[in-house]
TORKOL-4160 file (C-alpha; in steps of 0.2 Angstrom, whole numbers, padded with zeros to 4 digits, m for minus):
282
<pt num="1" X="0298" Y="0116" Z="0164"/>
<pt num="2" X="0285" Y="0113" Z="0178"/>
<pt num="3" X="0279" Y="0095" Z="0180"/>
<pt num="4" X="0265" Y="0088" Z="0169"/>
<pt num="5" X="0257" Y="0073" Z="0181"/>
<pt num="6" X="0243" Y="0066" Z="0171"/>
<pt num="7" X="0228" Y="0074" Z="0178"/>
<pt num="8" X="0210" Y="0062" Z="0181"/>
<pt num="9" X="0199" Y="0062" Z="0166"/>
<pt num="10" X="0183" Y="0068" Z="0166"/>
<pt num="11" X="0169" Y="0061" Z="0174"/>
<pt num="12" X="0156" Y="0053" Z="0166"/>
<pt num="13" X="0145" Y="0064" Z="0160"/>
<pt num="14" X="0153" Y="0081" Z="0165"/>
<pt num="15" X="0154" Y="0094" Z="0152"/>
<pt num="16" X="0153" Y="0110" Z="0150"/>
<pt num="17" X="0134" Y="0110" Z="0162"/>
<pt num="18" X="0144" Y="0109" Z="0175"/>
<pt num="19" X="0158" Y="0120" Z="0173"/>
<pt num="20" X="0161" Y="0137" Z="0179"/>
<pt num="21" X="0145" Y="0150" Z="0175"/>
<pt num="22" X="0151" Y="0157" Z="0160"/>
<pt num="23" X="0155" Y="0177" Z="0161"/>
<pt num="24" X="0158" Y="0177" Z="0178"/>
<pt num="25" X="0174" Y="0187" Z="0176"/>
<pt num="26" X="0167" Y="0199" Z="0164"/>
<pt num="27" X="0152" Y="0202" Z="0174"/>
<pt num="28" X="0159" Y="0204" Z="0191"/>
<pt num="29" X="0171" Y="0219" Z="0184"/>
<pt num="30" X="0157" Y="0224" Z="0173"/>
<pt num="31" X="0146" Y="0228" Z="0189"/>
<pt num="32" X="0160" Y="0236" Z="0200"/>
<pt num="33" X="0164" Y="0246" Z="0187"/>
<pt num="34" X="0147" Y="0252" Z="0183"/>
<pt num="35" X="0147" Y="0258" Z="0200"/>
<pt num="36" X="0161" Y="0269" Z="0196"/>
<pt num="37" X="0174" Y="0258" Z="0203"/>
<pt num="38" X="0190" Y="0258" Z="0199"/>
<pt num="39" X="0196" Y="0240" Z="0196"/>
<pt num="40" X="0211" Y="0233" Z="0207"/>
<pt num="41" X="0218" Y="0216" Z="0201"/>
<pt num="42" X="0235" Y="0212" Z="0212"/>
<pt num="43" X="0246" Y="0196" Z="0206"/>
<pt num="44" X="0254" Y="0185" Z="0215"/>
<pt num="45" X="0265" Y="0169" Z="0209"/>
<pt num="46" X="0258" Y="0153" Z="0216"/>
<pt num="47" X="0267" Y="0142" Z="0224"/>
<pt num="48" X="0283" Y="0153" Z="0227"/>
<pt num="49" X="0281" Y="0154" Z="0247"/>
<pt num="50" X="0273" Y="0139" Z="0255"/>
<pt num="51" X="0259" Y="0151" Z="0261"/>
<pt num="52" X="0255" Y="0158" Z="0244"/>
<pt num="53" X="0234" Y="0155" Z="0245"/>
<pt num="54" X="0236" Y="0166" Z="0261"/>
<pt num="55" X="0243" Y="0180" Z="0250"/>
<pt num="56" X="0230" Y="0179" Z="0236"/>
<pt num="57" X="0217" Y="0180" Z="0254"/>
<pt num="58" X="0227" Y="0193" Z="0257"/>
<pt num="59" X="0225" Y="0204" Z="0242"/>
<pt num="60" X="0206" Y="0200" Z="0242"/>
<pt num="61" X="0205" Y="0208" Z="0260"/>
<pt num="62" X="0212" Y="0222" Z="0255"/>
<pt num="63" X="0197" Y="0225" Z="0241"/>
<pt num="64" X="0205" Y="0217" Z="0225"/>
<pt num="65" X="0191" Y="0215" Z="0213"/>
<pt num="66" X="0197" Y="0199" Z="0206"/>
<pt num="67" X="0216" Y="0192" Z="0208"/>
<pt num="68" X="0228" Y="0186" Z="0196"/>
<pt num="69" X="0238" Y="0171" Z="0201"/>
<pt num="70" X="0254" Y="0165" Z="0190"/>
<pt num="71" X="0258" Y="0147" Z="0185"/>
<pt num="72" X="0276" Y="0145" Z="0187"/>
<pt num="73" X="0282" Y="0142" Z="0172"/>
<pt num="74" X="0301" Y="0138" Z="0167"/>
<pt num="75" X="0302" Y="0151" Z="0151"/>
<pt num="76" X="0291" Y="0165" Z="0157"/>
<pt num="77" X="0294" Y="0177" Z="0142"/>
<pt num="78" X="0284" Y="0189" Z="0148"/>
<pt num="79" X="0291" Y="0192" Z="0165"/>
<pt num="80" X="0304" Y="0203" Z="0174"/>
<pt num="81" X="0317" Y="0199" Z="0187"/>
<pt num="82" X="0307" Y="0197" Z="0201"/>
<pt num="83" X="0292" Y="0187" Z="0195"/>
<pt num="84" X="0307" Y="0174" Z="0184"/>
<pt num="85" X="0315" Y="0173" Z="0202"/>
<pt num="86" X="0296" Y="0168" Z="0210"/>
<pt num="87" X="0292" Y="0156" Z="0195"/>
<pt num="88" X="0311" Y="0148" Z="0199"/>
<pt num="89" X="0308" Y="0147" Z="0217"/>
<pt num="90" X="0290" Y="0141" Z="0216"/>
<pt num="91" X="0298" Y="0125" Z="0202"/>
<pt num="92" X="0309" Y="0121" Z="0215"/>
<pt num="93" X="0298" Y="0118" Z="0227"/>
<pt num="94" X="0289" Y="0108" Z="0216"/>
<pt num="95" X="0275" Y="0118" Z="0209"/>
<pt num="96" X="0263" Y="0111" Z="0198"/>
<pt num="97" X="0247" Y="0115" Z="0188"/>
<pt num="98" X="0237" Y="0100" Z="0197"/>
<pt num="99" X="0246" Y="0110" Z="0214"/>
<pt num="100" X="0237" Y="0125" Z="0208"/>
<pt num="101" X="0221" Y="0122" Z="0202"/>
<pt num="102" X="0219" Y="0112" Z="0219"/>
<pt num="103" X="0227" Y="0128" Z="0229"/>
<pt num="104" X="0211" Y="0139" Z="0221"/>
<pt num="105" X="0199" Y="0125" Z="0222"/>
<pt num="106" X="0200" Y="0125" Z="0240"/>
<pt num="107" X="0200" Y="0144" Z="0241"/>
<pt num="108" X="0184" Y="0147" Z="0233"/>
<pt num="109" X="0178" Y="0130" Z="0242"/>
<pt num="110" X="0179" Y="0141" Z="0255"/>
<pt num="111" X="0172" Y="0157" Z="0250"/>
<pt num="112" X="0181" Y="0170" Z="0240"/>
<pt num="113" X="0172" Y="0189" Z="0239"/>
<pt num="114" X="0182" Y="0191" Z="0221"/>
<pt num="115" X="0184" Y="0182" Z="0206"/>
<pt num="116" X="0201" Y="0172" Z="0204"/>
<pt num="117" X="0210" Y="0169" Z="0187"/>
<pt num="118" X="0226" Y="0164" Z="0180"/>
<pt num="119" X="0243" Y="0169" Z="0171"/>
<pt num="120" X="0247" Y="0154" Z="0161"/>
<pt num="121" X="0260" Y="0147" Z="0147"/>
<pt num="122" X="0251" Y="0139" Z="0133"/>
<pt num="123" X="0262" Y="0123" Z="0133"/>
<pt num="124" X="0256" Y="0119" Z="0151"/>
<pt num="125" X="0237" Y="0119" Z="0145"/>
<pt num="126" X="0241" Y="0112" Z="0129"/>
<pt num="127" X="0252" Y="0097" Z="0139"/>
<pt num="128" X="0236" Y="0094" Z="0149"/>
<pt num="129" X="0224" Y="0095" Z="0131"/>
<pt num="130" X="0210" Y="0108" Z="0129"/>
<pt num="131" X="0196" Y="0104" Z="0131"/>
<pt num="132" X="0203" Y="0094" Z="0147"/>
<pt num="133" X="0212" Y="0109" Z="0155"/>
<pt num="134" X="0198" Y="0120" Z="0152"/>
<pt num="135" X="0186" Y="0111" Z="0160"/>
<pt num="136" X="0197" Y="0107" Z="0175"/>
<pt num="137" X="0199" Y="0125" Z="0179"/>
<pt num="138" X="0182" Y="0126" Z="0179"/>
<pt num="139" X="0179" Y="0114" Z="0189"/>
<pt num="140" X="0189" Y="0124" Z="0202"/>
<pt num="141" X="0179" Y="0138" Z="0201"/>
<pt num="142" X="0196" Y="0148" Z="0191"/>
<pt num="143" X="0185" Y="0162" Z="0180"/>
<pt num="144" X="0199" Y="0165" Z="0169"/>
<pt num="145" X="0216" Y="0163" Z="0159"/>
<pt num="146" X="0228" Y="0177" Z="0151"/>
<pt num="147" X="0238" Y="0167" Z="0141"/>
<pt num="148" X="0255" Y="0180" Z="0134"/>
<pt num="149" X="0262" Y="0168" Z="0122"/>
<pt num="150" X="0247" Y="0164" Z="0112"/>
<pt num="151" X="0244" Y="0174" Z="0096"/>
<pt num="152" X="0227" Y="0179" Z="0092"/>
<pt num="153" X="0230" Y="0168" Z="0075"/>
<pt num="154" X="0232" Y="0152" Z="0082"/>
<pt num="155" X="0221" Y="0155" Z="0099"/>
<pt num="156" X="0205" Y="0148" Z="0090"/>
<pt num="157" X="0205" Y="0130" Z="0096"/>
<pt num="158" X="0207" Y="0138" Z="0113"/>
<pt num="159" X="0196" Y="0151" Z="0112"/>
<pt num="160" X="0181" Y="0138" Z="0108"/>
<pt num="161" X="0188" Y="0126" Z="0122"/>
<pt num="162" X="0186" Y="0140" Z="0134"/>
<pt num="163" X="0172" Y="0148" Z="0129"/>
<pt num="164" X="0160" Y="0129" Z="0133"/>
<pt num="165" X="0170" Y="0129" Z="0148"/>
<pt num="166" X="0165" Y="0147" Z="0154"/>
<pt num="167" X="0182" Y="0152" Z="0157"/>
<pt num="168" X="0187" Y="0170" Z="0150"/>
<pt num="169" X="0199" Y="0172" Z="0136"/>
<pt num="170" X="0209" Y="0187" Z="0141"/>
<pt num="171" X="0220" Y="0197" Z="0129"/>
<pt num="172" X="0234" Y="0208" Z="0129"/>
<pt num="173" X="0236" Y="0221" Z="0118"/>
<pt num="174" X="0254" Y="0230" Z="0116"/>
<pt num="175" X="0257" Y="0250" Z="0113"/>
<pt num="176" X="0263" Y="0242" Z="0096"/>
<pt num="177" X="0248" Y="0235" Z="0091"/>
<pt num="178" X="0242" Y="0242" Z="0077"/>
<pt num="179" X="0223" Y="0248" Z="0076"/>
<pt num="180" X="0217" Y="0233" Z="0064"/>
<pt num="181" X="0224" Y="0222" Z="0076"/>
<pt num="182" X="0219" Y="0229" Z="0092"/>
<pt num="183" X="0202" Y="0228" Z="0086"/>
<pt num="184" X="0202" Y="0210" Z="0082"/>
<pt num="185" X="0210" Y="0206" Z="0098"/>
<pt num="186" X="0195" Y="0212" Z="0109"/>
<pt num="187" X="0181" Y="0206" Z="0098"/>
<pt num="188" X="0192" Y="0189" Z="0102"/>
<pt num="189" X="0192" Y="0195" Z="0119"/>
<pt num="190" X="0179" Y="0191" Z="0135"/>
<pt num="191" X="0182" Y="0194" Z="0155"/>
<pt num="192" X="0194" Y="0210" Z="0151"/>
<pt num="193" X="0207" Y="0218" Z="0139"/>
<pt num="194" X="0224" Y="0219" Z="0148"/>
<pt num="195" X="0233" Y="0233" Z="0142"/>
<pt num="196" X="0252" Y="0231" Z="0143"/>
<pt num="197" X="0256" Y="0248" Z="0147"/>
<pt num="198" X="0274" Y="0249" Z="0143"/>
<pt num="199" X="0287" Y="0238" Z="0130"/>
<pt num="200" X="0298" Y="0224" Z="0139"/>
<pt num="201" X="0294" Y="0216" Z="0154"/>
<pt num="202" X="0285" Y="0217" Z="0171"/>
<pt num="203" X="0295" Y="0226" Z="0184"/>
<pt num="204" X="0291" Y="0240" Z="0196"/>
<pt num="205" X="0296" Y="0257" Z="0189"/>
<pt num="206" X="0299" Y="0274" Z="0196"/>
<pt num="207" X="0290" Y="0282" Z="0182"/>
<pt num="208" X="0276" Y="0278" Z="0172"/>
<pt num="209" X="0277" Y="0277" Z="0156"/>
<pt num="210" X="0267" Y="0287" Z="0143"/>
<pt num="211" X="0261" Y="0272" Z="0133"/>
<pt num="212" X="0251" Y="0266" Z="0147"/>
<pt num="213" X="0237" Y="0279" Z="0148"/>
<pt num="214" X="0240" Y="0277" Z="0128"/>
<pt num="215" X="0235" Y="0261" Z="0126"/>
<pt num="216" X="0221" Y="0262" Z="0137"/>
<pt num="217" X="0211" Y="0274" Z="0129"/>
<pt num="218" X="0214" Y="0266" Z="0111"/>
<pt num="219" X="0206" Y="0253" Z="0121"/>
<pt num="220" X="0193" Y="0262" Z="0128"/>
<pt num="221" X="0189" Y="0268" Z="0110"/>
<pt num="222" X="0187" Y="0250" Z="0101"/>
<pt num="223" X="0181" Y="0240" Z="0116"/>
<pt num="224" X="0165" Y="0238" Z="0128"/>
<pt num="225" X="0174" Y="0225" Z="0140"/>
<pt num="226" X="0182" Y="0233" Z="0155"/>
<pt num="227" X="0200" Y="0240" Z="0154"/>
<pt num="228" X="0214" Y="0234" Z="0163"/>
<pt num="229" X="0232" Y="0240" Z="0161"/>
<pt num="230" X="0246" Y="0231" Z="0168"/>
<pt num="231" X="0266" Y="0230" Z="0168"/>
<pt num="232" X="0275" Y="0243" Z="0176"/>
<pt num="233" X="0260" Y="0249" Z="0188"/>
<pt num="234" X="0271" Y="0252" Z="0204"/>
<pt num="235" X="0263" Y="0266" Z="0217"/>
<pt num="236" X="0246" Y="0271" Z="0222"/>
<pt num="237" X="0247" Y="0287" Z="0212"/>
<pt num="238" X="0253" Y="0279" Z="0195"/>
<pt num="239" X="0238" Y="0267" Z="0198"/>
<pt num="240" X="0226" Y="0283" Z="0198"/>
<pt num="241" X="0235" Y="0292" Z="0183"/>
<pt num="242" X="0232" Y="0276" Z="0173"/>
<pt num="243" X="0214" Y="0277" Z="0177"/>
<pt num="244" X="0210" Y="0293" Z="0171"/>
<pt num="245" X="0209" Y="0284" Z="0155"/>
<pt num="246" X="0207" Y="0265" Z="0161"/>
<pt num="247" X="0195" Y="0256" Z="0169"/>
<pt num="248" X="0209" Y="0248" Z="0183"/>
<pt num="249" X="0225" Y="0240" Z="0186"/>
<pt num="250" X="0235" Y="0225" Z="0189"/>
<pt num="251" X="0249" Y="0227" Z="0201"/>
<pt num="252" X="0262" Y="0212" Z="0201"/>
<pt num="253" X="0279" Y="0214" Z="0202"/>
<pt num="254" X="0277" Y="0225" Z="0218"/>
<pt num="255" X="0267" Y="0212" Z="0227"/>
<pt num="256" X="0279" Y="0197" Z="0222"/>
<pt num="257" X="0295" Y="0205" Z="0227"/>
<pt num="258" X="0289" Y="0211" Z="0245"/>
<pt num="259" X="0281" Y="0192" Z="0247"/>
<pt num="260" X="0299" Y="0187" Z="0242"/>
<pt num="261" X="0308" Y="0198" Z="0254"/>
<pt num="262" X="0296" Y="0188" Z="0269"/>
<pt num="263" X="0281" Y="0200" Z="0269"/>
<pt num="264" X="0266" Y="0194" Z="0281"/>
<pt num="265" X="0249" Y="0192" Z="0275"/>
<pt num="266" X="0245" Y="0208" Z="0282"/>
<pt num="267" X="0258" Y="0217" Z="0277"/>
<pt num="268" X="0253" Y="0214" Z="0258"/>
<pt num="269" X="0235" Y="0217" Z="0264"/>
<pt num="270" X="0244" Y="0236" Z="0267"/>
<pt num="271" X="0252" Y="0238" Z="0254"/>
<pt num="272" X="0239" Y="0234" Z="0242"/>
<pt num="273" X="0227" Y="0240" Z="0253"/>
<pt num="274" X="0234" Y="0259" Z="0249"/>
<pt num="275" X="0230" Y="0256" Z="0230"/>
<pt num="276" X="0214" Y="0254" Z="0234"/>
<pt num="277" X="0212" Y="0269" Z="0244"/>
<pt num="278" X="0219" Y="0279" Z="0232"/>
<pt num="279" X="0208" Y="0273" Z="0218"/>
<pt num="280" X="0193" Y="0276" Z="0227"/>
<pt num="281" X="0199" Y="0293" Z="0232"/>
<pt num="282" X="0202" Y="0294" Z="0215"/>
């Protein structure tokens, strides 16, 4: 499991006034795609190359409209092969969550055009407490938290940390999940509703799977907040299929491999950069 080093405790005075804006997710996707953008979300593992904030530069250069970046975690439930095999890489070379939050604190210290947010494990944050962990990734400027292993029925203490905080509360919805419950789990919701788009776990796939466009317009019927499928999104052309029905994509398992197999900065700027075209062209 990653390290837990005690993190500082608030300052004086600090709360929630000085955390991240609240909404900044939610209305930064909400504008792009008003404009009739299709969203682009790339993930990228932090810590699994030593040069990992160059890679989530990378993917903003090439037109990502916010980026997704994954705490190493030792048990990542959600994950395939090649984003277990980054979380074990990044562990080893000592990855932590304090590492993190600083990584993307000095990224938008330093100006970043998109919106940055995490993939978490619910133990990390609830190791750190709260109302302390929210806050700190506020504090960095991090917009947001996907969350995979926390039910809707016993998110409600974090749900209210995060909401004070201004960090989003994104939820996943599975092709499973029934329409009661699909409901309940985007009125919980706030930044996006990330659509899983197939059963199991990430990994690149030749074909896309039927479910994806499914659960994305179920979502489109029961939600206002943008609509963003993920899992199995591997080519520019699946990305666009998906988006006949959703409002964009989250492309992971492609990125990570190719940062694994020793892919420059600019070569992830290409590879993600050809999604971006081809959503534009639509």
């Amino acid at each position: 499991m990653m390290s837990q080093e005690k993190v500082p405790a608030a300052p004086a005075g600090s709360g929630s006034e000085q955390a991240q804006a609240p909404g900044k997710l939610e209305a930064t996707l909400i504008e792009q795609r008003a404009t009739g953008r299709k969203l682009l979300v790339p993930y990228v593992t932090a810590g699994m190359v030593p040069d990992w904030p160059e890679m989530v530069s990378a993917a903003l250069d090439a037109g990502a409209d916010a980026v997704e970046v994954g705490v190493p975690f030792s048990d990542p439930m959600m994950d395939g092969p090649a984003i277990q095999e980054a979380s074990r890489r990044a562990l080893v070379l000592g990855t932590s969550i304090q590492g993190v939050v600083a990584a993307i604190a000095h990224l938008n210290a330093i100006g970043t055009p998109a919106p940055l947010f995490i993939m978490s494990y619910y133990n990390i944050l609830f190791r750190l407490g709260l109302k302390r962990a929210a806050l700190t990734l506020a504090r960095a400027g991090i917009t947001g938290a996907v969350l995979p292993d926390l039910p809707l029925h016993e998110a409600t203490a974090w749900i209210s940390e995060a909401a004070e905080a201004g960090i989003a509360n994104v939820m996943l919805v599975a092709p499973t999940t029934p329409d009661d419950r699909l409901r309940s789990i985007c009125n919980a919701a706030s930044g996006f509703v990330y659509g899983v788009g197939r059963m199991g776990v990430t990994g690149e796939q030749t074909d896309l799977a039927r479910t994806s466009r499914q659960v994305a317009a179920r979502l489109k019927a029961a939600t206002s907040l943008p609509v963003i499928v993920g899992v199995g999104i591997s080519t520019p052309e699946q990305a666009v299929e998906v988006c006949q029905d959703a409002d964009g994509v989250i492309v992971g398992s492609g990125v990570v491999r190719r940062i694994m197999e020793g892919s420059s900065p600019g070569e992830i700027t290409r590879f993600l950069g050809s999604f971006r075209r081809a959503l534009d062209a639509g």
